[in-house]
N, C-alpha and C positions, 0 to 999 in steps of 0.2 A: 504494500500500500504506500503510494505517494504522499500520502495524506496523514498529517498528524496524527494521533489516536491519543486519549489520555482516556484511562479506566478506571474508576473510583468504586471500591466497593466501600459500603457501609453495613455496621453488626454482622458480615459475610467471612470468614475469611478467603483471601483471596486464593483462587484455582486458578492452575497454567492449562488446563483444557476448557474452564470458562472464558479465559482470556483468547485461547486462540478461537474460539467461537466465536466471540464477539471480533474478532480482528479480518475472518472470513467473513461475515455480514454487513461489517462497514467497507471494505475491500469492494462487497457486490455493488451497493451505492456509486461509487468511482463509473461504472455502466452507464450511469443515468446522467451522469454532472460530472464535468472533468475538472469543474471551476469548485470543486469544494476546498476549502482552506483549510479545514480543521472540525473534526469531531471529538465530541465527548461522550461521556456511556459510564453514566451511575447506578452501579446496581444497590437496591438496598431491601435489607429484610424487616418484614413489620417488628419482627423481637426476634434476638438469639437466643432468650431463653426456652422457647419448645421447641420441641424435636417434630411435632405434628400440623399441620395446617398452619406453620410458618408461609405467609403469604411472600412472593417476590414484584419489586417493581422494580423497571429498568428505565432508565429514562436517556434520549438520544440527543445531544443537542448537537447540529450539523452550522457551520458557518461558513459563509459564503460570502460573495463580493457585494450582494444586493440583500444583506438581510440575514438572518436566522433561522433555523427551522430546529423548533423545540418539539419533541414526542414524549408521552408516557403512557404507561399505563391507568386509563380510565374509570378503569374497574379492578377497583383494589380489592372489593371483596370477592373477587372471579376465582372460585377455588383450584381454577384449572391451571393459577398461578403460583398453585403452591410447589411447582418444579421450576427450577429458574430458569431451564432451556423454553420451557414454553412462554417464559415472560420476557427473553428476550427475542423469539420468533415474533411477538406481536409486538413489539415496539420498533424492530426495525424493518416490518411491512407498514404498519403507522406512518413510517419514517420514509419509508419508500414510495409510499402513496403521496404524502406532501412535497416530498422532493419534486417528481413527477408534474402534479401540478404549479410547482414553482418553475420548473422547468419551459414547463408551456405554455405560463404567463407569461414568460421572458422572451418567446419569440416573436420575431421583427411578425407585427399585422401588413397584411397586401398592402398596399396602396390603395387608399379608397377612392384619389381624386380621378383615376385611370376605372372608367367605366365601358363595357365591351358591350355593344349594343346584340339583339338575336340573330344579326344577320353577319356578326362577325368582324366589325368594325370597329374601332376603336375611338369612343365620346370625349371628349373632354369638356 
């Protein structure tokens, strides 16, 4: 990855196969936007004290030349995030989905003053 990465865990301690997980997902991002400057990715657990239905939220934040793009997880009581691989699969589809549209915003609109009449002509 050409792109910075900086990883924060909180009450987690930190995994070198959490990390390279996270480092292959923000890596796929680099597909969509060659203009990103710098990623973050905080994972944090609701408490390290239980061992059971410990919730995970990961949070992505993407930077770029035009702006920001923050993700997290929405739904913190989503049980389905009490594995931390699946809390970080839906934060960096979250993440990919807005990229996407940030992406799309940013491209150049036609020209609107060049209007092309039905017979093939070109109006001004």
């Amino acid at each position: 990855m050409k792109v910075p990465l900086q990883i924060t865990f909180r009450n987690i301690e930190p995994s070198a196969a959490m990390g390279a997980r996270i480092g292959a997902l923000a890596q796929r991002l680099e597909k969509f936007s060659s203009r990103i400057t710098s990623c973050r990715v905080v994972v944090e657990s609701s408490s390290h004290r239980r061992h059971q239905g410990t919730l995970f939220r990961v949070r992505v934040i993407i930077a770029l030349p035009r702006g920001e793009i923050s993700t997290g997880n929405v739904r913190p009581r989503d049980h389905a995030h009490e594995d931390p691989y699946v809390a970080l699969r839906d934060a960096f589809d979250a993440a990919r989905r807005k990229l996407e549209d940030h992406v799309r915003k940013q491209r150049p609109k036609p020209n609107a003053s060049v209007r092309r009449s039905p017979y093939g002509r070109i109006d001004q």
